[in-house]
Wavefront OBJ file of the C-alpha trace (Angstrom):
o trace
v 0.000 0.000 0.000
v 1.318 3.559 -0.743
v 2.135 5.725 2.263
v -0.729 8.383 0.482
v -2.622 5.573 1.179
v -1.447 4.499 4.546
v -2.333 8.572 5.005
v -5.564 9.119 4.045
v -7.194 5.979 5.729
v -5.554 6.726 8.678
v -7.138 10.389 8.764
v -10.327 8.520 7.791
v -10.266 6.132 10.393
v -9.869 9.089 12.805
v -13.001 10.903 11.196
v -14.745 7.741 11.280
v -14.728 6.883 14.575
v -14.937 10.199 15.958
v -18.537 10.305 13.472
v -19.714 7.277 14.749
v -18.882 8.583 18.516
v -20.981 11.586 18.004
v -24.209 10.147 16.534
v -24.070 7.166 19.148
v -26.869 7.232 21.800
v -25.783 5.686 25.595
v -28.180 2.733 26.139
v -29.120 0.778 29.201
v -29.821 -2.750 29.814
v -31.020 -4.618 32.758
v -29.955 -8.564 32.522
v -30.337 -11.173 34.936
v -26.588 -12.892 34.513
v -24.894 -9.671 34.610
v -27.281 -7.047 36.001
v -26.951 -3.107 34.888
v -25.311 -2.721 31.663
v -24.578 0.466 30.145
v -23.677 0.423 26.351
v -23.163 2.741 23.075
v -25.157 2.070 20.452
v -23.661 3.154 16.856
v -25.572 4.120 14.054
v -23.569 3.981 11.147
v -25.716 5.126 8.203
v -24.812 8.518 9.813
v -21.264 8.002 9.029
v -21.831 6.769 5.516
v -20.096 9.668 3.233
v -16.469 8.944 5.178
v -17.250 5.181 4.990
v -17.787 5.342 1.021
v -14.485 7.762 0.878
v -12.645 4.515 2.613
v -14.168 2.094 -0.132
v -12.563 5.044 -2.481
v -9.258 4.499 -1.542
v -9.392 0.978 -0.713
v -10.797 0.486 -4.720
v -7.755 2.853 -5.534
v -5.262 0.199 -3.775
v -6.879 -2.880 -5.226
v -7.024 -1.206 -9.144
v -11.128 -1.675 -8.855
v -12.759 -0.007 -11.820
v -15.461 2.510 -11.546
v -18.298 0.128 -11.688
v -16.976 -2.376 -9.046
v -16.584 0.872 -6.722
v -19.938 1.484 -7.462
v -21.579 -1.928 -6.784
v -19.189 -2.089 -3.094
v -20.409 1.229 -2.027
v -24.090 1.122 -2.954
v -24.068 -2.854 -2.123
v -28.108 -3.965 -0.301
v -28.187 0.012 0.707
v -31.518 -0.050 1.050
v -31.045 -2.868 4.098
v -28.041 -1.780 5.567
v -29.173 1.940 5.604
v -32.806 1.048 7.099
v -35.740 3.070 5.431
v -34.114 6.164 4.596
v -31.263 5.255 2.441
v -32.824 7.622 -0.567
v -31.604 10.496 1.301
v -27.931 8.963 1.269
v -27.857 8.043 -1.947
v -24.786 9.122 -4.189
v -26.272 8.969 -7.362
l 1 2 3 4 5 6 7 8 9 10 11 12 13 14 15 16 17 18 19 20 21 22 23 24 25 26 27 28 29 30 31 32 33 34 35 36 37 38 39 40 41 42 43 44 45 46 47 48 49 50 51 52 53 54 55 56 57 58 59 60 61 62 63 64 65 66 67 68 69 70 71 72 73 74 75 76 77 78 79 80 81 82 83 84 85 86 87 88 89 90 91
């Protein structure tokens, strides 16, 4: 892998995580085994535009054309974005 690369999907990853961190909501769970459980719960639709600029560069590394970049990042959309994936739509 190039170091540009290595660069940008390390500054992605950063962006990533810190998008998912701000859309998550703090959940709570009672269970009998382990009793109170507190947990983040990530919504990742939200984060979708940096995800698709990963699948960029990773289809950059692997030499993926245009159309096999297009099938990974708009791949069951409609399921993995839940009900409103119109409005995330690149196309």
């Amino acid at each position: 892998m190039t170091l540009e690369h290595k660069q940008m999907l390390g500054e992605l990853a950063i962006m990533l995580m810190a998008d998912m961190k701000s859309h998550a909501k703090r959940k709570e769970a009672f269970y009998k085994t382990t009793g109170q459980v507190r947990y983040d719960e990530f919504y990742p639709r939200y984060s979708k535009s940096i995800i698709d600029r990963i699948d960029e560069v990773l289809s950059s590394h692997y030499g993926l054309t245009k159309e096999e970049t297009d099938f990974i990042v708009n791949y069951d959309i409609k399921y993995r974005l839940g009900n409103n994936a119109e409005e995330f739509d690149n196309n």
